[in-house]
C-alpha positions, 0 to 999 in steps of 0.5 A: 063785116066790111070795114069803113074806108077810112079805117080801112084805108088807115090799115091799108098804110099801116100794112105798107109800112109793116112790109117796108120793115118786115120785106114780105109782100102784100096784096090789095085785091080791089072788087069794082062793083060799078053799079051793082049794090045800087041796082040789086038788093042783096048782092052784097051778101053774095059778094061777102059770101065770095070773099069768105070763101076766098081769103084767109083769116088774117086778111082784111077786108074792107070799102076802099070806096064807100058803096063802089069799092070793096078791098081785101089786103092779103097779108105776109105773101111768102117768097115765090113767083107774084104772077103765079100767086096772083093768078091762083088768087083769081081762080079762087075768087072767080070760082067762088063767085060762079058758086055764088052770084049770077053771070050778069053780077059777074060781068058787072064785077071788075077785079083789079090787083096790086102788089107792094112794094112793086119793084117796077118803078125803081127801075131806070124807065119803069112804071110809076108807082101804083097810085091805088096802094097810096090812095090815104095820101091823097088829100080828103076833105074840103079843109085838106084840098083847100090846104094844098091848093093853097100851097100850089097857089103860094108855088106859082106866085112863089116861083113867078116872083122870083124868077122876075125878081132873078131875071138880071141875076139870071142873065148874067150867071147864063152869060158867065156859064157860056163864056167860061166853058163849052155847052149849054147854059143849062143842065137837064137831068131826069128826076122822079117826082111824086109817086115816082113820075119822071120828068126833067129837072133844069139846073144852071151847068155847073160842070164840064160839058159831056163829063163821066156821070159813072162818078156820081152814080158809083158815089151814090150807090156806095153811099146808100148801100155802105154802113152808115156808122162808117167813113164813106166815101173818103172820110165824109159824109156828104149825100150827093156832093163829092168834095174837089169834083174834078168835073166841075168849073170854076164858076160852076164851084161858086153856084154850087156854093151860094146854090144859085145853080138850083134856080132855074128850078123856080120853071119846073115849080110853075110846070107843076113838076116841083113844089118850092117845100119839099124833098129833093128829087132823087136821080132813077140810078139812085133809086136803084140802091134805094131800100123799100122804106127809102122810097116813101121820101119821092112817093109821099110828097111832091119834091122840092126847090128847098126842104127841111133837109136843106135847113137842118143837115144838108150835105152833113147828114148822112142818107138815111138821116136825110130820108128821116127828115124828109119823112119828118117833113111829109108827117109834119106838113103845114102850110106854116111849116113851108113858110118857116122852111123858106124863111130859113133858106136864105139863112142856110144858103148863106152859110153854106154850110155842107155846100161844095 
């Protein structure tokens, strides 16, 4: 008995979030079966016949893909060696499948994989995430794709308005930053967007150039990891923002402030890259120190020029707070709700609050 996709999919994200809470590792086991149900009757009977032989009572089975697809979640997989654990569940299900269908279905048959959480794509120059183990957050349906399309269209209409509307502002900020320090004008930085792709984030240079990013990394790393009902980091509970940075100028303390410093942003939202809604793009070494739930704030929505974070606690909320509001927006997401959180930016910005 195979469960629909949609339910199976449903089971699928549930099963992700039970292991970022529980930490034991899953399985989805994907069957490709090309053309084969099409092409031969009965064939789907032998398939189901090398599953039951193959997995355990409390794994699910179910169409990842309608009539093209059939997964199994392999549940709560104990502490041990993965590439062992997987290669002993490939011989079991091989063997089962000499027993039970012919060496054309067999060849026909594509068995692929997949482990959550997958540590690779944490690390500094990993993989990206595994797309197959998120594929429910991909938009479904005419009226879903109609609403992100929309929202691309409002980012580069966005974007291209206020980097015409800026160009003067933008010009002068590049000439003070040139003249009041060495270095170029604009700060490069790799980030991660959705599901974990890397790519390079611009900002106006509000620092010294060639200054010690060891600081900053230290920082973030003893923020994230600390008790979040204690002080950090000297009595505040700034994310991100170290108060009194020596590493920054002047004019750099005044973009900083009014968040002028993020405009160049406005390029990476029309390369596709960012989005103007969204989560903030985290930095690979933070990632790092990140817990497994942490990580559904870069992998479940495109990153952001500004985002609820921003509009609600800013720098005064501490790490998981903010990672709360980022899954709050990702579960909440409208393209009303964008527009509210981008009437609201200006208003932040102004105030400045948690700013520095």
């Amino acid at each position: 008995m195979l469960l629909p996709e949609t339910i199976f999919r449903k089971l699928l994200s549930v099963e992700r979030r039970r292991s970022e809470r529980s930490g034991r590792r899953f399985i989805l086991m994907l069957m490709h079966t090309q053309n084969l149900l099409d092409a031969e009757d009965g064939i789907l009977g032998g398939i189901t016949q090398v599953l039951s032989v193959t997995i355990r009572e409390t794994d699910l089975q179910g169409w990842y893909k309608q009539g093209w697809v059939i997964g199994t979640i392999c549940t709560e997989i104990a502490a041990g060696d993965m590439p062992s654990i997987l290669q002993t569940l490939y011989s079991k299900v091989t063997a089962a499948m000499r027993d039970n269908l012919t060496g054309e279905q067999m060849n026909a048959i594509h068995l692929s994989f997949h482990v959550f959480p997958d540590e690779r794509h944490i690390e500094e120059g990993g993989a990206p995430v595994d797309t197959q183990l998120y594929s429910d957050l991909k938009p479904e349906g005419h009226a879903s794709r109609l609403c992100w399309e929309l929202k691309r269209a409002i980012d580069i209409v966005g974007s291209a308005s206020a980097l015409l509307a800026l160009s003067p502002l933008l010009l002068v900020i590049a000439a003070l930053i040139k003249l009041t320090s060495e270095g170029p004008i604009l700060f490069r930085q790799r980030r991660m967007g959705k599901y974990g792709a890397r790519f390079t984030l611009l900002k106006f240079r509000s620092m010294h150039f060639k200054n010690d990013m060891k600081i900053h990394q230290d920082f973030v790393r003893q923020l994230i990891l600390a008790n979040q009902d204690q002080k950090q980091a000297g009595g505040n509970n700034d994310v991100y923002k170290i108060q009194n940075d020596p590493r920054v100028t002047p004019i750099g303390r005044f973009m900083r402030r009014t968040s002028l410093d993020e405009l160049p942003q406005f390029f990476n939202v029309l390369r596709g890259e960012m989005s103007l809604v969204g989560p903030r793009p985290p930095i690979p070494y933070e990632v790092e120190a990140y817990g497994t739930w942490h990580t559904r704030r870069y992998l479940e929505s495109k990153p952001g020029i500004t985002g609820l974070w921003q509009v609600e606690g800013r720098s005064r909320t501490n790490f998981d707070e903010m990672v709360r509001l980022d899954l709050k927006y990702t579960k909440k997401w409208s393209l009303w709700l964008d527009i509210k959180i981008l009437l609201r930016t200006p208003g932040a910005v102004f105030r400045g609050d948690g700013a520095y």
